[in-house]
N, C-alpha and C positions, 0 to 999 in steps of 0.2 A: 705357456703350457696350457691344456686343454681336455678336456675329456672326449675320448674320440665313441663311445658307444658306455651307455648304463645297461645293464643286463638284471633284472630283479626276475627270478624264479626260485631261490632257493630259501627254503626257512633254515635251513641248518649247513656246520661248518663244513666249506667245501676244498673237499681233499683233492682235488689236481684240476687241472686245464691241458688241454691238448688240440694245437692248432691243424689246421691241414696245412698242407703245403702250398696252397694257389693261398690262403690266408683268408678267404672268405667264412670259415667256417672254425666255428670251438666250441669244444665240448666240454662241458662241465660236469665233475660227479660233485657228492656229497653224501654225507652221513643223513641224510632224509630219505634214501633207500632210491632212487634218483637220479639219473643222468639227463642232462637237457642236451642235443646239437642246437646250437645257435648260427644263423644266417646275417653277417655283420653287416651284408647289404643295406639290411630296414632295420636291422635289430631285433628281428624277434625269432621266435622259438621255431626251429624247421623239424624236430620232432621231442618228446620225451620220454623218455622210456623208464618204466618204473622196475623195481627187482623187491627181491621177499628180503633183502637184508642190507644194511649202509653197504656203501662201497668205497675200498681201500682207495681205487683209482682207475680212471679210464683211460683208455689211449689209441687215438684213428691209427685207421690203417693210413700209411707214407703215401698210399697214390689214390685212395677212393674213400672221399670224406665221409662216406657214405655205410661206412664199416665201420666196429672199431670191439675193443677187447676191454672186460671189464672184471676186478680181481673185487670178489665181495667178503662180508666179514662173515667167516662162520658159514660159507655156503662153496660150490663149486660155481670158477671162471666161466662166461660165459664169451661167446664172440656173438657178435648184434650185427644183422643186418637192415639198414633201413632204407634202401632203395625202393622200396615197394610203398604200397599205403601200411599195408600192415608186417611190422616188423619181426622177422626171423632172428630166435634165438639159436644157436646151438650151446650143448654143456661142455666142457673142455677138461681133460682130465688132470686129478693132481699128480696118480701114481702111473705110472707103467703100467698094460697089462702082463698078467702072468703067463708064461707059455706053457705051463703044465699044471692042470690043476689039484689040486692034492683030493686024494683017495678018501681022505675023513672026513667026515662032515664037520668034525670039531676044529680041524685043523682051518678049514675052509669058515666055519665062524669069525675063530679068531683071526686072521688076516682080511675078513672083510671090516674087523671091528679097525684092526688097525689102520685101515686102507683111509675107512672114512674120516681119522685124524688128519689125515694131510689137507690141509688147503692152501691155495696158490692166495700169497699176499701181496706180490708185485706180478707184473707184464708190461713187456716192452716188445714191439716189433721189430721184427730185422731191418735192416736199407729197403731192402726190394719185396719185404711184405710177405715171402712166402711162408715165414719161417715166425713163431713166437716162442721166447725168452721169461719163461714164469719161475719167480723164486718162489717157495712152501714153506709153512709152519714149520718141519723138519729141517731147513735148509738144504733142499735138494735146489738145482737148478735142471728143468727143464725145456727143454726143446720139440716144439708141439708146429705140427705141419697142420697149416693151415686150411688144406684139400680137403684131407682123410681126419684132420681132429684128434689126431692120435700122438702119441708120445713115441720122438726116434732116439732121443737122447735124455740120460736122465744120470746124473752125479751130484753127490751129498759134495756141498764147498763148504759148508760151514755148522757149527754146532750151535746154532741159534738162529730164530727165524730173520730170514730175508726180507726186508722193508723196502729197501731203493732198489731199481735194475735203473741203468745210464749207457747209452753206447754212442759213441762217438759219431760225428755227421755220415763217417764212409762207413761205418758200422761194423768196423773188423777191431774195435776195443769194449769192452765191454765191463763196465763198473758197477761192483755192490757194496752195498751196506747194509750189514744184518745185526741181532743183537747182540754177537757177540762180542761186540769192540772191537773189528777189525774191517777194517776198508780194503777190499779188494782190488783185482782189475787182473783181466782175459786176453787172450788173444779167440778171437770166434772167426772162424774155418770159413769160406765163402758155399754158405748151405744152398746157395742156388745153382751151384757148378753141376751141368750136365753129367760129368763125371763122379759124381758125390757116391763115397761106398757109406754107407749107414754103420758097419758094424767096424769103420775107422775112425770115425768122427773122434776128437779130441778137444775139450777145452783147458791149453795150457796157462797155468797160473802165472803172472807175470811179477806181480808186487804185490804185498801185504805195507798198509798203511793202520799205524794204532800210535797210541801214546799210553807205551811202557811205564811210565814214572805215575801219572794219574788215574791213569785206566778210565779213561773219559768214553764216556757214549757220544755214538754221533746221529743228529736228528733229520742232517739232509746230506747229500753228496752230489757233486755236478763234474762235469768236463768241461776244461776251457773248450775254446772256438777254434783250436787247432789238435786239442788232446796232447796237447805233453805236458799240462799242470792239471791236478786233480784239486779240490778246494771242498771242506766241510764246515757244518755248523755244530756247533756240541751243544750236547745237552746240559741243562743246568746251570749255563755259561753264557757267556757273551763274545766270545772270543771264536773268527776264522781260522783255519788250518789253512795251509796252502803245499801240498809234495810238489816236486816234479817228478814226472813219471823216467827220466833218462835215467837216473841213480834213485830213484826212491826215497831221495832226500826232503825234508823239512825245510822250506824256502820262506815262510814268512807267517807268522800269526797277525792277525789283521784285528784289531781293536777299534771297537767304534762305543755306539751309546750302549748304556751298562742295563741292555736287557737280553733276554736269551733271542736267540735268533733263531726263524725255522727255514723254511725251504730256500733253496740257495741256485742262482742263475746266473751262469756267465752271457754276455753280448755275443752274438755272434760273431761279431767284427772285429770288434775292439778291446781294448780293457779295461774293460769293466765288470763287476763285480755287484750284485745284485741280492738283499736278502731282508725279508718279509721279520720283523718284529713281534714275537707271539704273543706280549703285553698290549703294544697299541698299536697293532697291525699297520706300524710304517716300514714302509719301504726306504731302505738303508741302499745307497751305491758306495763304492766304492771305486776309487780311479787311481791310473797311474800319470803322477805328475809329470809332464812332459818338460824338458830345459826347453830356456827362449832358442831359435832359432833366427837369427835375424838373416840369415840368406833367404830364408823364403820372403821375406821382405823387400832386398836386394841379391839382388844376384850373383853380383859381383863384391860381394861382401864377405871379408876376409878376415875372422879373427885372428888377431894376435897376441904373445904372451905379455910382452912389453910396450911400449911406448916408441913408434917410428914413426920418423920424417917423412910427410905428406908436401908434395909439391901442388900447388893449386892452380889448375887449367884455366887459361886467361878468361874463359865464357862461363865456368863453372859455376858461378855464382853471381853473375848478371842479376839485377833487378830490370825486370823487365819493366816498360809503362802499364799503367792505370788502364788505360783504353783497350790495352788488347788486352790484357787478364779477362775487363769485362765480356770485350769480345769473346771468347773464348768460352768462357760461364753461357754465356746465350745461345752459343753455338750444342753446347750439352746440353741445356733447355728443352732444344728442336727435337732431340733423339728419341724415337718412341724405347720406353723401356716396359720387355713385358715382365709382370709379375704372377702371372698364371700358369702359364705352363711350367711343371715339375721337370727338375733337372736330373735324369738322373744320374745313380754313379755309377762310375765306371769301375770293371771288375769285382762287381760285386752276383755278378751274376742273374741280374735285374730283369724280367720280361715287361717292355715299353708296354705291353696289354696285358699285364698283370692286375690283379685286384687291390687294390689301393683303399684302405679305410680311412672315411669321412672323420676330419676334426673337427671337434664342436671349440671352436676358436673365443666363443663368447664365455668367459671365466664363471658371470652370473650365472649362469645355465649347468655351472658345475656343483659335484659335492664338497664343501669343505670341510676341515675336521670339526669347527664347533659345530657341525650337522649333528655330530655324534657322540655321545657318552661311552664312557668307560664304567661299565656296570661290572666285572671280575675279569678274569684272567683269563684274555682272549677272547673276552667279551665285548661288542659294542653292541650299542641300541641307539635307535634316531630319536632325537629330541620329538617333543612333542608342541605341538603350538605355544603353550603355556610354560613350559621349562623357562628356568632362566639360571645363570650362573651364579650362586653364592657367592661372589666377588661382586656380580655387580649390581646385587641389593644391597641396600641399608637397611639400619640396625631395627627403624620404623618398620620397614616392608617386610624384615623376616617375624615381626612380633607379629605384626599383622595375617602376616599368612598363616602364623601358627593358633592364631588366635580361632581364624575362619575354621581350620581342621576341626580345631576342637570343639568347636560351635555344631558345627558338622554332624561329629558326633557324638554330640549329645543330645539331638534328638531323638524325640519320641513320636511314631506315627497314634493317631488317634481314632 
């Protein structure tokens, strides 16, 4: 295992990552007020865009890395384009507008006072990008066309602000999680149909996911890698959720190390199970144990319940001579075997001239955990030349150092 790119831009905790699709490219926000795109090519920074306030999270547009939508704290959404040298913002609205606007001025105060409460805390893009998905501080879910920047769809799902939006790889399921202790999940209309009437548009409610007995908060929500399991991390807790979404049933709580866990990510592929530690930011998996198969070993390999009579084929078990085994070793010898060229898989839907990121294979060249201290709660900080671990000083060396402090300061300049 190896570290395949270090990325150092950001002085504060970073609230999401968001790849493109060719994989060349990700985008990082953070609470330093802050988005960086990054170019995995060389590793460095292909632009950064600064905002007047942290940001909740960013996320490219699915087909132009070059785009992308950013939910900030305490400000309104903007969509960023950075195709040019110098980057285009647009503002993206939280509310609706109004279609009639009221006759009072007082009236028109207080609705503007209200209006400015709403801000968009989450965004997520459609499949095909034309369409954006912003949950608000009110728990409205929005649907904002990307053309015109306007708002075509707008319905309260829940009575507490919306934190996570998740939608599934075909992009016709659509997953929340807001504050008010319940896990959602959509069915979302195909908004790019030629035929699309705007004033039928419908987002039907499919499943409600909570825990009745505890009344537990959840801190992240994901979709598997086919969407028929839904999977959370709680708050306060250390303990996975796992529904499936055919019956809305509770399929597995998943226990691992006894720290609370945050953001949570299924494999694309397989299963696997993926989630980030807010105490010492390790990364926790999670697998499902596979039974041995020994037919993929042999082919013709046949379990059985009991114990049956084998006849043994007269050549079956030959020792063959000394001299041809050898023979045969030398003859595999001769074989060129290549180890460079990448195999790919199959059915995975793979482009042979896709962008492929560089592993840095050499371990020394990587970061390890004694790199870093645990200074509070979700805190780390890099050692310094001089650090060294209270374990592996003696009792001499700690008097000593303590001795130099105080020596330190006890002087007087003169």
């Amino acid at each position: 295992m190896g570290v395949a790119r270090k990325l150092r831009g950001h002085s504060k905790n970073i609230t999401s990552l968001s790849w493109s699709r060719c994989g060349r490219y990700l985008l990082s926000a953070c609470q330093g007020w802050k988005a960086i795109l990054w170019d995995l090519q060389d590793g460095k920074r292909h632009r950064e865009v600064r905002f007047r306030a942290p940001v909740y999270g960013a996320e490219l547009h699915p087909w132009n890395p070059y785009q992308f939508a950013a939910a900030l704290f305490e400000d309104q959404a903007m969509l960023v384009d950075v195709t040019e040298a110098a980057d285009v913002r647009y503002i993206l609205p939280s509310v609706p507008k109004r279609l009639v606007a009221d006759p009072d001025p007082a009236v028109r105060e207080k609705q503007a006072k209200e209006d400015a409460k709403h801000m968009t805390t989450a965004i997520v893009y459609t499949a095909q990008g034309d369409h954006l998905l912003a949950g608000t501080t009110k728990g409205r879910l929005n649907i904002i066309d990307t053309r015109t920047r306007e708002i075509i769809y707008s319905e309260r799902i829940s009575t507490g602000v919306i934190t996570t939006l998740r939608l599934t790889e075909s992009g016709k399921e659509l997953l929340v999680n807001a504050q008010d202790r319940i896990i959602r999940t959509f069915h979302v209309p195909n908004l790019s149909a030629a035929d699309l009437d705007l004033d039928t548009i419908q987002i039907p409610l499919e499943h409600k996911f909570q825990d009745v007995v505890n009344r537990l908060s959840w801190n992240h929500v994901a979709f598997s890698a086919t969407g028929e399991y839904v999977a959370a991390s709680t708050f306060n807790n250390h303990e996975l959720y796992i529904w499936e979404r055919g019956h809305g049933s509770l399929v597995r709580m998943l226990e691992g190390p006894k720290e609370e866990q945050g953001v949570i990510e299924w494999h694309p592929h397989r299963a696997l199970l993926a989630a980030c530690g807010l105490e010492t930011g390790r990364i926790n998996i999670w697998s499902v144990t596979s039974p041995q198969r020994w037919s993929a070993l042999a082919p013709d390999f046949a379990e059985v319940e009991e114990n049956v009579e084998y006849i043994e084929k007269e050549d079956e078990f030959d020792i063959h001579p000394q001299e041809e085994i050898q023979k045969r070793r030398l003859d595999q010898e001769d074989e060129n075997v290549d180890v460079l060229t990448v195999a790919h898989g199959a059915g995975l839907g793979e482009d042979v001239d896709a962008f492929r990121m560089p592993i840095l294979f050499n371990l020394g060249e990587s970061d390890s955990e004694e790199e870093f201290v645990n200074v509070g709660l979700g805190t780390l900080r890099r050692k310094s030349p001089g650090d060294q671990d209270d374990g592996e000083m003696t009792g001499e060396e700690r008097g000593s150092v303590k001795k130099a402090s105080g020596a330190g300061r006890g002087r007087k300049r003169k």
